[in-house]
N, C-alpha and C positions, 0 to 999 in steps of 0.2 A: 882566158883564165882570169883576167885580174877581170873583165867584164861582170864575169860568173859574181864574184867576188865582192863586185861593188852593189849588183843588185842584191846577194845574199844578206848585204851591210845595211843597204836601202830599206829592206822587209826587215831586219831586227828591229831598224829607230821605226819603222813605219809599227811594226807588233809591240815596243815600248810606249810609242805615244799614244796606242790605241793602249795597254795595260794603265797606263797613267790617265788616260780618260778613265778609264774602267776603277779602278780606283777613286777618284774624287767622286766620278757620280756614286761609289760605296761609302765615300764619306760623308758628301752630301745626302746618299740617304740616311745614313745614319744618324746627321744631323737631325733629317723632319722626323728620322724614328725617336728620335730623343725631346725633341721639341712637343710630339705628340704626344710623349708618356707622359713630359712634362702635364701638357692642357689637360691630359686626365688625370694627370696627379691632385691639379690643381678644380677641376672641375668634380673631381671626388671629393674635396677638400669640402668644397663650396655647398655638396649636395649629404654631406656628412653635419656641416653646420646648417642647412638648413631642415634637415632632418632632427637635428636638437632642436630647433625652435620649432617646428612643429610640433615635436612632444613635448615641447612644454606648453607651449602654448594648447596641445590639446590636454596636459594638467591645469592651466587655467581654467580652460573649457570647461571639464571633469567638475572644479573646483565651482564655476558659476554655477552649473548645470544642479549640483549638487545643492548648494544654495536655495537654488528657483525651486528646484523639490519639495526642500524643506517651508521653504515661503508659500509656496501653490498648497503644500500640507497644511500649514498653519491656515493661509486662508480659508481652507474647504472646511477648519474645524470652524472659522470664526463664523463663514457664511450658513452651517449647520447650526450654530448658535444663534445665528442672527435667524433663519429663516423659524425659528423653535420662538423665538419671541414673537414675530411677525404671525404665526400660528396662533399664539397664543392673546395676542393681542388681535387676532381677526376674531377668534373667539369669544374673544371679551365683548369686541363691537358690535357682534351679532348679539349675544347674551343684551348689551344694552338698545341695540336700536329693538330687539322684541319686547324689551321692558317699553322702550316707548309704543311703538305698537298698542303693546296692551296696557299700558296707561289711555292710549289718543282712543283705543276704543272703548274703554272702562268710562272717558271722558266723556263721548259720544253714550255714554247709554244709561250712566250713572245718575241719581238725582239727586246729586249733593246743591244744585239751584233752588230746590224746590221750597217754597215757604208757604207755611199754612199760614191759610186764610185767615183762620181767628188774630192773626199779628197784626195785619192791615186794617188799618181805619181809616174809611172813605170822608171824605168832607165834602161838601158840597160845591165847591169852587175847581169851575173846569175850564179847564186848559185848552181843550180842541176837541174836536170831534171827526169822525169820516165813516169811506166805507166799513173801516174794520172796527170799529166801536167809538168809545169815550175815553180820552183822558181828562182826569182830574187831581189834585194833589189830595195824597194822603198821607198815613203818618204810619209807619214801619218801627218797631222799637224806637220811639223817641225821635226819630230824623222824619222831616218832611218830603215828602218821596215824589214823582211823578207816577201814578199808576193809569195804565191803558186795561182797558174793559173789553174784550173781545168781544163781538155781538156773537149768540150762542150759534147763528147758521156756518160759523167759523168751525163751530166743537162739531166732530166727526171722530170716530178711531181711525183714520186714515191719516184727519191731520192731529190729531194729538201723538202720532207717531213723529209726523213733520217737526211739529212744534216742541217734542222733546230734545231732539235732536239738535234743532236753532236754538235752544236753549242753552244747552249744552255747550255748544257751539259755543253761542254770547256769553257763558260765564266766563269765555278762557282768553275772551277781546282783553287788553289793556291797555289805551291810547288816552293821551292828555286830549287829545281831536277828537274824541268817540266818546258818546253820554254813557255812562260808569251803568252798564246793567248789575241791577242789586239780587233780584231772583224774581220767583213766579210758580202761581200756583196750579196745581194739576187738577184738583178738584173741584166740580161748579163751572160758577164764567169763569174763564183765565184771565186772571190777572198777571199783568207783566209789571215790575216796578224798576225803575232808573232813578239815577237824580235827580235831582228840579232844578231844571234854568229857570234864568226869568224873562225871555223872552224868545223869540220865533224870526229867524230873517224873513220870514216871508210878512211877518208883523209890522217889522221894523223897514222893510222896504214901502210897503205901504203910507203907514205914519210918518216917516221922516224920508231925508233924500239923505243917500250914505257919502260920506266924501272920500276921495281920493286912495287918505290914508284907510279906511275902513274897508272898502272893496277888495285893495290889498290885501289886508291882513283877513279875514274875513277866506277869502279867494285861496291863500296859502294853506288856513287852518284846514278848511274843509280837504285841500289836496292833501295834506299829512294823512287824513284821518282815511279818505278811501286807498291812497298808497297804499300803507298800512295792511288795509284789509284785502289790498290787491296782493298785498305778497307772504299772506298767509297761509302757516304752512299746514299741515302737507297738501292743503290747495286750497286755492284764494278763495277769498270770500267776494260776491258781486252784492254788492245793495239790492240793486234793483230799483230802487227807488229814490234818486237824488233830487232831491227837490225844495224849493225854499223853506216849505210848512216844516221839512226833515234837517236842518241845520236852526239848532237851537245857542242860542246867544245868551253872555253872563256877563256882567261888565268886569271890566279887567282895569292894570295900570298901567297899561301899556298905552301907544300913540291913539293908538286905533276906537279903545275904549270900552272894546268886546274883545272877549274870545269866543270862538264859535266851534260847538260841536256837533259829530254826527250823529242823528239820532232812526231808529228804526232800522237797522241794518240786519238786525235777527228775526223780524217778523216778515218782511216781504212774500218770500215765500210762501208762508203758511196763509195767507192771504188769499195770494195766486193760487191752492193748491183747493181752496173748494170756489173758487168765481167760476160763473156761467159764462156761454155765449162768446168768450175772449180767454187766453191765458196771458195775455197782455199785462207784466206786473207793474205796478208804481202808476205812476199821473200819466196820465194822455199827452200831456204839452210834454212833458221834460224827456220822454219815452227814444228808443231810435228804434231806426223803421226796421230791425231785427227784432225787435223787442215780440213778436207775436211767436216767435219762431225759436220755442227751447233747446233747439238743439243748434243756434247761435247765440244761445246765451254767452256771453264772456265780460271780463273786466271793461271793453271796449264799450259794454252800453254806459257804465258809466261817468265815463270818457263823453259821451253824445251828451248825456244830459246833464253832465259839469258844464259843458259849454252855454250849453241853452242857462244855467241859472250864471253864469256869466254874463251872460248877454241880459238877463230879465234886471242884476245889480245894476249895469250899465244906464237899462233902459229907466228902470224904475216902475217898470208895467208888466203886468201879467206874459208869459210867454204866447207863441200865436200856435195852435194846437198841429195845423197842418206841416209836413215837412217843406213844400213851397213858399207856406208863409213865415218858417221860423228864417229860409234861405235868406227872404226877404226883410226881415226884421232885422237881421244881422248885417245887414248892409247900412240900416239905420243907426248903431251903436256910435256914437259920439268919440272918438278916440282921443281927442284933446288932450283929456285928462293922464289916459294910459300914455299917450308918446312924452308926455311931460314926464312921466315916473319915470321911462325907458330910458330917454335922456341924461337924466340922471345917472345913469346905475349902468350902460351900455358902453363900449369903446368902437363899438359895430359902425362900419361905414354910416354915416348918418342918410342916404338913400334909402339902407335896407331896413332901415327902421321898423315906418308906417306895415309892411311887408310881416315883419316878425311881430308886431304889435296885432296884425288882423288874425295872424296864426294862430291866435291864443283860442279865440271862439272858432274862428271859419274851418280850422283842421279838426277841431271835435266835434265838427258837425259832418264831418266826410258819412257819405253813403255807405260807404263800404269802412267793415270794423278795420280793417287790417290797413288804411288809409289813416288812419287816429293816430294821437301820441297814445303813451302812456299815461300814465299817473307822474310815473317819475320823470317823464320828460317836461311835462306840465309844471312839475315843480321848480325843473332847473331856469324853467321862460321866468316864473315868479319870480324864484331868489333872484334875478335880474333887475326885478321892480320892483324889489324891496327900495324903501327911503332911507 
């Protein structure tokens, strides 16, 4: 009995201590049930405040957005306004480059050059002569003029088309380098009238030896003057014909003593446009070996035979007609004089000198056009040997 009794005692605390476990683990859950309502209390909390900040921040949003609307609006009126003037002013440019247009062709066909005959009074005192006629001075309203005399196997309808044309053309040149075309008549021989020099580099190379200073300047004017007409718009103008007889000289007060201009630069052509047997324009010596071939005509010819009347200043002697012998005559030019100007006016390694000094003739004597300077590069060697 008391056996019965002690284990029946036994299983109560053994069924208490298990109640009393059974209990703390309900209170301990109860705890994590509480601690996790907590974390969701507080993680609601968190996801409630960041839910405000997302709505306002997407009223921010709203608020830029709304902004950039109105901005993106106002721009498409200003770029509507802008693209309405840019229309309007494409229209203008058009309206004006057609007025040029039809000016540049009105210019081309007009004869507002044209001077009757009865104006001109020939004198007897002449200037030069060649294959295209006589020049002699004559007298124009009161001014003493230079007038060229075409010979009549020149007058054709084919070239008094030409020659209207290069007239035309030559009224619209304006260069202090370039002899001042006055006008010219359509009727009879043609008479062309310019200014009057008073003399001829090809004169003055003969008579006198040029010096230093004079080649220079002399050398520069002539570059301005075909530059010039190298970058004549709306397309260049080619001489054709550069040559000593065609740079005419006026004494000046400057170092030099001349200034030298270009002369015949509107008649070439017409020239070339009734010769026989050759289309070959301007002088045989001063010529480049493209010169037969019109459909290599370009500013580059006269590029070739700036060089060759460089080289003839140099030498003081007629050019040599063959391209062999002009190669070789340019090996003969005296440089002395030119490295002494270069010296001067150069910071250039003093080796590359002689080099840049032969440049001046030996590269605008290149075979090939596209082997040449310019005009304008020709110029920048010059301004180098200016004094």
């Amino acid at each position: 009995m008391e056996q019965k009794e002690k284990e029946e005692a036994e299983k109560d605390q053994e069924i208490r201590r298990y109640s009393q476990q059974l209990q703390e683990k309900d209170r301990e859950e109860a705890e994590r049930e509480e601690r996790y309502h907590n974390q969701l209390q507080e993680k609601d909390r968190e996801l409630q405040e960041k839910d405000m900040e997302l709505q306002e921040k997407d009223r921010e949003h709203q608020v830029v957005l709304l902004e950039l609307q109105e901005a993106l609006q106002q721009k498409d009126i200003v770029i509507l306004e802008k693209d309405k003037e840019l229309q309007e002013k494409d229209r203008e440019l058009c309206q004006s480059q057609d007025a040029v247009h039809r000016y540049q062709q009105q210019a081309l066909t007009d004869d507002h050059w044209v001077i009757d005959k009865d104006e001109v009074i020939l004198t007897k005192e002449e200037l030069g002569r060649g294959s295209y006629g006589v020049v002699t001075v004559g007298i124009f309203r009161g001014l003493r003029v230079a007038v060229k005399s075409l010979h009549n196997i020149i007058i054709s309808k084919y070239n008094l088309g030409i020659f209207s044309r290069e007239m035309s053309i030559a009224s619209r040149v304006r260069h202090p380098n370039l002899v001042q075309f006055i006008g010219a008549t359509k009727v009879g021989n043609l008479l062309i009238l310019t200014e009057l020099m008073s003399t001829s580099l090809n004169q003055e190379i003969r008579e006198n030896e040029l010096t230093k200073q004079q080649i220079i300047s002399i050398a520069q004017d002539v570059a301005l003057g075909l530059n010039y007409l190298h970058l004549f718009k709306p397309h260049p103008i080619i001489h054709r014909d550069v040559s000593s007889p065609n740079v005419l000289l006026k004494p000046s007060t400057g170092a030099a003593g001349y200034e030298a201009k270009v002369a015949d630069y509107g008649t070439a052509k017409v020239v070339q446009a009734e010769s026989t047997g050759t289309v070959m324009p301007g002088n045989p010596a001063y010529s480049a070996p493209e010169a037969r071939d019109p459909d290599q005509h370009s500013p580059a010819m006269d590029v070739y035979s700036y060089s060759v009347l460089l080289m003839e200043m140099n030498l003081h002697s007629k050019p040599e007609m063959t391209i062999e012998e002009r190669a070789r005559q340019s090996d003969s030019v005296s440089w002395s004089d030119m490295k002494s100007l270069i010296q001067r006016g150069l910071k250039a390694d003093p080796r590359a000198r002689p080099t840049m000094a032969q440049s001046l003739i030996q590269r605008g004597l290149k075979i090939d056009p596209r082997a040449r300077p310019t005009m304008a590069q020709v110029l920048e060697s010059l301004k180098r040997m200016r004094i």
